[in-house]
TORZAGU-928461 format. One record per atom (N, C-alpha, C): residue number from 1; x, y, z. Coordinates in Angstrom, 3 decimals, m for minus. Atoms other than C-alpha are relative to their C-alpha. Last residue first. Example, Ala and Ser with C-alpha at 12.3 -4.5 7.8 and 13.67 -1.06 7.14 Angstrom:
<zapas>
<zapa resi="2" u="m0.820" v="m1.190" w="m0.060"/>
<zapa resi="2" u="13.670" v="m1.060" w="7.140"/>
<zapa resi="2" u="m0.770" v="1.090" w="0.730"/>
<zapa resi="1" u="0.890" v="m1.190" w="0.000"/>
<zapa resi="1" u="12.300" v="m4.500" w="7.800"/>
<zapa resi="1" u="0.900" v="1.200" w="0.000"/>
</zapas>
This chain:
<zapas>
<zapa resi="97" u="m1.279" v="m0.686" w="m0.855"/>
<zapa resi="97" u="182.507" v="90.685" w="122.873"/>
<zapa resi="97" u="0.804" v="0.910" w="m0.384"/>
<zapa resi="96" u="m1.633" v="0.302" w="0.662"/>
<zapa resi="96" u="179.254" v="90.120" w="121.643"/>
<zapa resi="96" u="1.053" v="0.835" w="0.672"/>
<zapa resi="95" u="m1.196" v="m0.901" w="m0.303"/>
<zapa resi="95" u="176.010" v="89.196" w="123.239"/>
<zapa resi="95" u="1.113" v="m0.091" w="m0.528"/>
<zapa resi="94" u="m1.145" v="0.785" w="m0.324"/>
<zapa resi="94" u="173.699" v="87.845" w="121.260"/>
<zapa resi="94" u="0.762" v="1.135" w="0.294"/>
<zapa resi="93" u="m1.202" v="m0.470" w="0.425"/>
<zapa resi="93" u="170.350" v="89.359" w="120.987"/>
<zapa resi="93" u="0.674" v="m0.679" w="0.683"/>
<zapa resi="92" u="m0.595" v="m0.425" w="m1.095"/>
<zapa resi="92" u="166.856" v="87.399" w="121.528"/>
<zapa resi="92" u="1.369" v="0.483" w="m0.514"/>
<zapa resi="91" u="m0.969" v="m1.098" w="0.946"/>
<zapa resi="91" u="163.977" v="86.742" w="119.256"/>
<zapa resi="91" u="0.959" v="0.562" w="0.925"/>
<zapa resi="90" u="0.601" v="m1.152" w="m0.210"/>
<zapa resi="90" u="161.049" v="84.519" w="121.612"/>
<zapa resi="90" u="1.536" v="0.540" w="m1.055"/>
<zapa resi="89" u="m1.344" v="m0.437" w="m0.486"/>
<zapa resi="89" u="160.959" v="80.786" w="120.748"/>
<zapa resi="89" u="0.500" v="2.039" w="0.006"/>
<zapa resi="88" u="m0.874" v="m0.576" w="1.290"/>
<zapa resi="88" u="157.591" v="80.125" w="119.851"/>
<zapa resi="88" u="1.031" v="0.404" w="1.162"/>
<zapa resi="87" u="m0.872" v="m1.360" w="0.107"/>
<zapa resi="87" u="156.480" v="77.925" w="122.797"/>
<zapa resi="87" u="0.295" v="0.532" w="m1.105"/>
<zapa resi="86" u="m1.387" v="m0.511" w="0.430"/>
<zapa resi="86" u="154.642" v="74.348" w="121.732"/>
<zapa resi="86" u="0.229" v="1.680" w="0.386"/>
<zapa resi="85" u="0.453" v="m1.640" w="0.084"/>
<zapa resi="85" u="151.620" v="72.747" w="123.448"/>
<zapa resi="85" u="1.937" v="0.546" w="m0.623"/>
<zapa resi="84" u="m1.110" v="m0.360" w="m0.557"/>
<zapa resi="84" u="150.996" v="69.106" w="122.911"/>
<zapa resi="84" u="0.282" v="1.341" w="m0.580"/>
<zapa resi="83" u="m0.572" v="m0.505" w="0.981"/>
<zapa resi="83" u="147.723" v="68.184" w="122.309"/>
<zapa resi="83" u="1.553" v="0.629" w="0.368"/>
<zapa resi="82" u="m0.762" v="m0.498" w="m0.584"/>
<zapa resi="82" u="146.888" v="65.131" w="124.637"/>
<zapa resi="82" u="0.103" v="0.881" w="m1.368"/>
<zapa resi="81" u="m1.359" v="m0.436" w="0.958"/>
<zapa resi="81" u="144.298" v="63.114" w="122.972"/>
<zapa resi="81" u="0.536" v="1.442" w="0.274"/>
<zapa resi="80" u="m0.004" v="1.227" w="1.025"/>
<zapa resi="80" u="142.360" v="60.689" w="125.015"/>
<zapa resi="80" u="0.826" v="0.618" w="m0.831"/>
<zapa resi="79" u="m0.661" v="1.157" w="m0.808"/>
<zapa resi="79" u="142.892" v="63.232" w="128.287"/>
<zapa resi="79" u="0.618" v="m0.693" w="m1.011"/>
<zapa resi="78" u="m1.606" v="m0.805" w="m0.115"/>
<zapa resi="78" u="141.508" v="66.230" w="126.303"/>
<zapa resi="78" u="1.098" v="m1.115" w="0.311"/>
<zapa resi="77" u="m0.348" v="m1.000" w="m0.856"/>
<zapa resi="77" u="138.023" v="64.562" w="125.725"/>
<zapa resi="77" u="1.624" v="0.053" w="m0.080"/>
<zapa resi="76" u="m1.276" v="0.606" w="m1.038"/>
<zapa resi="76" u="136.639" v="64.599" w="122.901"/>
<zapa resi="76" u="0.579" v="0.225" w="0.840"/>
<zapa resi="75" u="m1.755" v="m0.596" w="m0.928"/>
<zapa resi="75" u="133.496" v="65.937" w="122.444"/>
<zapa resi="75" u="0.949" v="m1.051" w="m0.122"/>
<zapa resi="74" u="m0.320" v="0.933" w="m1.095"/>
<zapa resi="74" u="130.812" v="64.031" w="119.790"/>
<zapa resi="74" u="1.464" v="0.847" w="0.510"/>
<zapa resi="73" u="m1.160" v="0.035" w="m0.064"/>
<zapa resi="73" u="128.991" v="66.362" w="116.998"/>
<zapa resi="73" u="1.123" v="m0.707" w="1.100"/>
<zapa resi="72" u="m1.011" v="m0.802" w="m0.157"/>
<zapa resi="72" u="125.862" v="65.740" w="116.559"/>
<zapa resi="72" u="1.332" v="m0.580" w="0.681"/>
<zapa resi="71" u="m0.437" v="0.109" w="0.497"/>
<zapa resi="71" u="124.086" v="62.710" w="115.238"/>
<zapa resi="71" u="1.181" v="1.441" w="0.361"/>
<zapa resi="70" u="m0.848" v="0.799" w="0.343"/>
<zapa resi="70" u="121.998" v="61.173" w="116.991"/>
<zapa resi="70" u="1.431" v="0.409" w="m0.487"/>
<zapa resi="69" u="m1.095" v="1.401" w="m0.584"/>
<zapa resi="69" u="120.990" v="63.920" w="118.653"/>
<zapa resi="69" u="0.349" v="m0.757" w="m0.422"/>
<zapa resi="68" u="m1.324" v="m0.840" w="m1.396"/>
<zapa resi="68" u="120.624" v="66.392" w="116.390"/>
<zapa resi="68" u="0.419" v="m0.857" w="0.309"/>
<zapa resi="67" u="m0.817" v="m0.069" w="0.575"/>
<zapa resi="67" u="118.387" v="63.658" w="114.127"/>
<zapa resi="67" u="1.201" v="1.020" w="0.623"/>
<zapa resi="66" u="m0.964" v="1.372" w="m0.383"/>
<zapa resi="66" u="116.394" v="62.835" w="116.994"/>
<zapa resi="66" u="1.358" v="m0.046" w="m1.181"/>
<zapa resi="65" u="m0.728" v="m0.481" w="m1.124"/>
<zapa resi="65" u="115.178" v="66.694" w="116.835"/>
<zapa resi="65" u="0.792" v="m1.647" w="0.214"/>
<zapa resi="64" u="m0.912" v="m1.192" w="0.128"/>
<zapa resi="64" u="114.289" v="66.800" w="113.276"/>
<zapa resi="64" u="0.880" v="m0.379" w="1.452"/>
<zapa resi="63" u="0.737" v="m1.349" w="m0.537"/>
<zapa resi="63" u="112.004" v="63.774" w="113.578"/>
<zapa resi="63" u="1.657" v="0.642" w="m0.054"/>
<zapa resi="62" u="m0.837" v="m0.820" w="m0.803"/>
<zapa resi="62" u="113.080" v="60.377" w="111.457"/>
<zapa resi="62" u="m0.528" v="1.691" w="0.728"/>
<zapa resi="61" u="m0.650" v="m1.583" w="0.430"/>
<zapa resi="61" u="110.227" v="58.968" w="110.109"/>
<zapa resi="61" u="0.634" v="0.167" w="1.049"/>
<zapa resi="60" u="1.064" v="m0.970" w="m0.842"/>
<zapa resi="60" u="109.280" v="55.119" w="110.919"/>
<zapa resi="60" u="1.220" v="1.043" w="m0.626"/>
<zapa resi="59" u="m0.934" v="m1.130" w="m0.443"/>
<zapa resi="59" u="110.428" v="52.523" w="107.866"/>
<zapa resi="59" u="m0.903" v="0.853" w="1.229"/>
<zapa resi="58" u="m1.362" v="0.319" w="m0.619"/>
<zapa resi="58" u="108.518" v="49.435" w="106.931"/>
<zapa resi="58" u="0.849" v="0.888" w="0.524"/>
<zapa resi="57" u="0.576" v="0.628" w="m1.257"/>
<zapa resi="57" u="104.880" v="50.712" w="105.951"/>
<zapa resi="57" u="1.105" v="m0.626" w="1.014"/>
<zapa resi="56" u="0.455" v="m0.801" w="m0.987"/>
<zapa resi="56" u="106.448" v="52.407" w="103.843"/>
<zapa resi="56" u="m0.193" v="m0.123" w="1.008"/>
<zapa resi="55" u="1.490" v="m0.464" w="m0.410"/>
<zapa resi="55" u="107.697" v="49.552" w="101.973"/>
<zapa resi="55" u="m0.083" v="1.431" w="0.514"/>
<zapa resi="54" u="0.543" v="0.668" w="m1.124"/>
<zapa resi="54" u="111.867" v="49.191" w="101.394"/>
<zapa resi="54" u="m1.884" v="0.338" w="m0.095"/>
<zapa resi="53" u="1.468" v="m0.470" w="0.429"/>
<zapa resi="53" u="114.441" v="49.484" w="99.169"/>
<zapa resi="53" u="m1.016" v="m0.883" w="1.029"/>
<zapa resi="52" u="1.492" v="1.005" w="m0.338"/>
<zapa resi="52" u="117.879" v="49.647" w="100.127"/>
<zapa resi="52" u="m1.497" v="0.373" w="m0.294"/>
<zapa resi="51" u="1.784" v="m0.473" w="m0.498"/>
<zapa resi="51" u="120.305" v="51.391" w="98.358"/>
<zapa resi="51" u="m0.537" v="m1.219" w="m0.175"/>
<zapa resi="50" u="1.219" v="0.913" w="m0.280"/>
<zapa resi="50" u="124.156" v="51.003" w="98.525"/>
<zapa resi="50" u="m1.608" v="0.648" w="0.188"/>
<zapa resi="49" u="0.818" v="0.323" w="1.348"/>
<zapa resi="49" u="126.285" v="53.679" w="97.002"/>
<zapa resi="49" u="m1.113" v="m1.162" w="0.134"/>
<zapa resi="48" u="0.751" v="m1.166" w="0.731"/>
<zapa resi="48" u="129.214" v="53.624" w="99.483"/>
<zapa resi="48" u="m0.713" v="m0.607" w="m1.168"/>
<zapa resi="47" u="m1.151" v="m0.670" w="1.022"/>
<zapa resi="47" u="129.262" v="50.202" w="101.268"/>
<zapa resi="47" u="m0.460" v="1.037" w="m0.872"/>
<zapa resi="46" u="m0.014" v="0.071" w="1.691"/>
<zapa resi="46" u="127.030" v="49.007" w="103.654"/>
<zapa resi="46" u="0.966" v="0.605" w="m0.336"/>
<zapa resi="45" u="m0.839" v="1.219" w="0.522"/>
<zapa resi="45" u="127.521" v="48.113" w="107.501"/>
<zapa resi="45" u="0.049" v="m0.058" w="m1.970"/>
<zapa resi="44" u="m0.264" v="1.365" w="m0.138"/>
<zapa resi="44" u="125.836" v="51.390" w="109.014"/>
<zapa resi="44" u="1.108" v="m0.942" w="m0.699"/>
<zapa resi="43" u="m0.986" v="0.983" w="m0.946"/>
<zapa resi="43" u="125.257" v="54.931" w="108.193"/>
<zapa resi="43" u="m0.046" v="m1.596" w="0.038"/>
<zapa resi="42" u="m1.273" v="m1.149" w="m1.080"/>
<zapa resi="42" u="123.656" v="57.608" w="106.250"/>
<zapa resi="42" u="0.946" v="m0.871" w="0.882"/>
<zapa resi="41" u="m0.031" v="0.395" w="m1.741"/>
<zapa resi="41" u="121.608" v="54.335" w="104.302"/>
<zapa resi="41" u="1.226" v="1.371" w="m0.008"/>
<zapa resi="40" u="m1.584" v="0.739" w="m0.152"/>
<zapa resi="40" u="120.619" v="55.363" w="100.994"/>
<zapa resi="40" u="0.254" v="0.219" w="1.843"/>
<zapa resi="39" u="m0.463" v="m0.752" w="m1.181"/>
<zapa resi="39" u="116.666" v="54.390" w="100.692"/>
<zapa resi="39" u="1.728" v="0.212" w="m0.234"/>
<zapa resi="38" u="m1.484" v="0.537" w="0.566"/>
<zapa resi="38" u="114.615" v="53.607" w="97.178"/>
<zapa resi="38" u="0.710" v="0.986" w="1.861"/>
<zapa resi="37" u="m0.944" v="m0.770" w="m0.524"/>
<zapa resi="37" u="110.970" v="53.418" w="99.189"/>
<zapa resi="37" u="1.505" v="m0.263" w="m0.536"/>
<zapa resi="36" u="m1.401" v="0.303" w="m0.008"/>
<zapa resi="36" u="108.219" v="52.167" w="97.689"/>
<zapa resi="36" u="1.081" v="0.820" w="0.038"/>
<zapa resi="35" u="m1.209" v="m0.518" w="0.586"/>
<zapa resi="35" u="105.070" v="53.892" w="98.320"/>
<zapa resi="35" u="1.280" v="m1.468" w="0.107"/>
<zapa resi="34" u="m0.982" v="0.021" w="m0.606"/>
<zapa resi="34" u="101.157" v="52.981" w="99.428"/>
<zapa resi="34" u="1.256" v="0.052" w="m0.596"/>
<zapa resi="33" u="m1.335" v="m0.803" w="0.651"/>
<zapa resi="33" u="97.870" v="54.464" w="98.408"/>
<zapa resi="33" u="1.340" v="m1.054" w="0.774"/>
<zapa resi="32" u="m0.564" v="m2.064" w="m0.170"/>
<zapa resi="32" u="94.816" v="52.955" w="99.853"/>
<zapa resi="32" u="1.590" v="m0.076" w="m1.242"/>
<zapa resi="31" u="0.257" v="m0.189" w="m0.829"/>
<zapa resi="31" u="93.828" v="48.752" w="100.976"/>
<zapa resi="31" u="0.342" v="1.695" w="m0.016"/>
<zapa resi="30" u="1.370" v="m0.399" w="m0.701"/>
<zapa resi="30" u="93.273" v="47.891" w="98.099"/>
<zapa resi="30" u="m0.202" v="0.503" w="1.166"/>
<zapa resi="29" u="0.616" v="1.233" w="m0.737"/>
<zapa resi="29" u="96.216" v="48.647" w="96.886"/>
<zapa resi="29" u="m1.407" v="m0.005" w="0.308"/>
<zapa resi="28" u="1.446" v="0.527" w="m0.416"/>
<zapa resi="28" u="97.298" v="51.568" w="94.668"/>
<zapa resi="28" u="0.135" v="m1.327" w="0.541"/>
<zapa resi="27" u="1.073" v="1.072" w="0.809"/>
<zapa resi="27" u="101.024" v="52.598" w="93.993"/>
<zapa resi="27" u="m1.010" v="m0.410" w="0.972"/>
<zapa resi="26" u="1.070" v="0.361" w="m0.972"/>
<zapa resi="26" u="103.420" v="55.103" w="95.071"/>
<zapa resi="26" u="m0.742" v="m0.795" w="m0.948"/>
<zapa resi="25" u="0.677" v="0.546" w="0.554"/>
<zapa resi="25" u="107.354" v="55.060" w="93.989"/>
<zapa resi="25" u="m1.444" v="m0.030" w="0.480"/>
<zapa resi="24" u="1.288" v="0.605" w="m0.240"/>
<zapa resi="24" u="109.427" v="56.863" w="95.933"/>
<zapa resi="24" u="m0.440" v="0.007" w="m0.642"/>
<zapa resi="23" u="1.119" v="0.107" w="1.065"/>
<zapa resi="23" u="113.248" v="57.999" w="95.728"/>
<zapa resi="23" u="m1.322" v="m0.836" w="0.568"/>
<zapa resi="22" u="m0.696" v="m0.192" w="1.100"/>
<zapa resi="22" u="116.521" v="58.685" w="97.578"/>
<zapa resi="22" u="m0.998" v="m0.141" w="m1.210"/>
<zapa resi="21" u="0.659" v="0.605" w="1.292"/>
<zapa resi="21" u="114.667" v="58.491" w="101.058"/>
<zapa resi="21" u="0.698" v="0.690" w="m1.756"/>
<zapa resi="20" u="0.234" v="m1.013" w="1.241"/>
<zapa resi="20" u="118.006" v="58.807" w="103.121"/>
<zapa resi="20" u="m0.994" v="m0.250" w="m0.792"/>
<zapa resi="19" u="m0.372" v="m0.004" w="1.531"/>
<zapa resi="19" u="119.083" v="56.589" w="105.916"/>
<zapa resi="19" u="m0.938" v="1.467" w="m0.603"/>
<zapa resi="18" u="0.397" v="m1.323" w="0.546"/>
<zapa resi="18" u="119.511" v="56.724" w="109.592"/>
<zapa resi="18" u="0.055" v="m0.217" w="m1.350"/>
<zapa resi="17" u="m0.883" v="m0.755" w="0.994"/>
<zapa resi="17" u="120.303" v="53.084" w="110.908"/>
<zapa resi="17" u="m0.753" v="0.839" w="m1.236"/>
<zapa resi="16" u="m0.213" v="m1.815" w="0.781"/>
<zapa resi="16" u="118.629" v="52.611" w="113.972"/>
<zapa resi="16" u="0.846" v="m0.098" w="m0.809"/>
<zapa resi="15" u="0.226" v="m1.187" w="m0.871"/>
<zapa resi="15" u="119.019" v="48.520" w="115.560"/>
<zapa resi="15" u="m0.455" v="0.961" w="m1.205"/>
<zapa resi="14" u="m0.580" v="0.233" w="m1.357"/>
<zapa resi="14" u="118.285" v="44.909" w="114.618"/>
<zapa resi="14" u="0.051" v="1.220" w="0.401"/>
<zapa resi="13" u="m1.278" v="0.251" w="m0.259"/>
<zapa resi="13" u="116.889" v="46.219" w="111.179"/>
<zapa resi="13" u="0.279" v="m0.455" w="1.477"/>
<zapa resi="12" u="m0.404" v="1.525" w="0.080"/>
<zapa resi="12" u="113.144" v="45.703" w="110.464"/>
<zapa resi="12" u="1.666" v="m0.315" w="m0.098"/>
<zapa resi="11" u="0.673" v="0.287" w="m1.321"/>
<zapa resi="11" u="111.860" v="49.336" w="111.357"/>
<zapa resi="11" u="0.720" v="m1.596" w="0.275"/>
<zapa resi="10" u="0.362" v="1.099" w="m0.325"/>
<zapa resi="10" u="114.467" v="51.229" w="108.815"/>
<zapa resi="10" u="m0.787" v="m1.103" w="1.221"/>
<zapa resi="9" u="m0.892" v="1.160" w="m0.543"/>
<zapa resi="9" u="114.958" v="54.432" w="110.057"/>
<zapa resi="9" u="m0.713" v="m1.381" w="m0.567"/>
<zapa resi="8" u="0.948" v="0.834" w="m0.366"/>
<zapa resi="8" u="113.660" v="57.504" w="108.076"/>
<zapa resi="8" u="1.294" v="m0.819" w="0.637"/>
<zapa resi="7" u="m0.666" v="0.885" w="0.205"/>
<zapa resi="7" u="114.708" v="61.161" w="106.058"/>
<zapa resi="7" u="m0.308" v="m1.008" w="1.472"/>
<zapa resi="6" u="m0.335" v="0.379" w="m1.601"/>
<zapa resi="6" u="113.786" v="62.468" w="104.179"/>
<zapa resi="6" u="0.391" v="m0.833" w="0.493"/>
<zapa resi="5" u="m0.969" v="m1.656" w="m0.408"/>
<zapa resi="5" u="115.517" v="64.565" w="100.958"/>
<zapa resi="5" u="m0.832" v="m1.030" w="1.519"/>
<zapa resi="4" u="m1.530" v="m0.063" w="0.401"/>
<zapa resi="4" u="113.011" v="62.484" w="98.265"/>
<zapa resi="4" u="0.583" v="0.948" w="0.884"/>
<zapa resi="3" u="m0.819" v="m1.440" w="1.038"/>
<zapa resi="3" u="109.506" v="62.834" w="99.517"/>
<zapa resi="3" u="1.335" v="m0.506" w="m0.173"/>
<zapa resi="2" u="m1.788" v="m0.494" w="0.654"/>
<zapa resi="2" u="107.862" v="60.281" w="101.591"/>
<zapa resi="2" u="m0.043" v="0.848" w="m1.025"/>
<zapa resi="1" u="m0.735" v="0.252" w="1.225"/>
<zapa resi="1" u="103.740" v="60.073" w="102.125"/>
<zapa resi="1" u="1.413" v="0.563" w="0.150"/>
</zapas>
């Protein structure tokens, strides 16, 4: 069962996009218990504030550790953006005549 706060991948998208369960609904079948899923997508082609709603049975759980990876922090490297280094100009006396 979902909770509000996890968080899942859509199974029926072309690729991974990390979302958010934002709410669940559960209801009886015959076949058991099963949920509706209000989702907000963490990423992809939507626009802020979009929620998808989806089955249970449609999403797999995100694990703690694929969420790191996906999602940490990405190096840049030095090359792609040059920082350019500045001197302070040091405090020097003028000679006078």
């Amino acid at each position: 069962m979902y909770q509000p706060g996890d968080c899942v991948y859509p199974a029926d998208l072309p690729r991974r996009f990390l979302c958010r369960v934002a709410g669940a609904e559960n209801f009886s079948t015959g076949a058991g218990i099963s949920q509706i899923l209000r989702l907000q997508p963490l990423e992809g082609p939507w626009p802020e504030g979009t929620i998808l709603i989806r089955l249970d049975g449609t999403v797999v759980a995100a694990q703690t550790r694929q969420l790191w990876q996906t999602h940490r922090p990405k190096r840049r490297s030095a090359s792609r953006h040059p920082m350019a280094r500045v001197t302070p100009l040091a405090h020097t006396r003028r000679a006078t005549a």
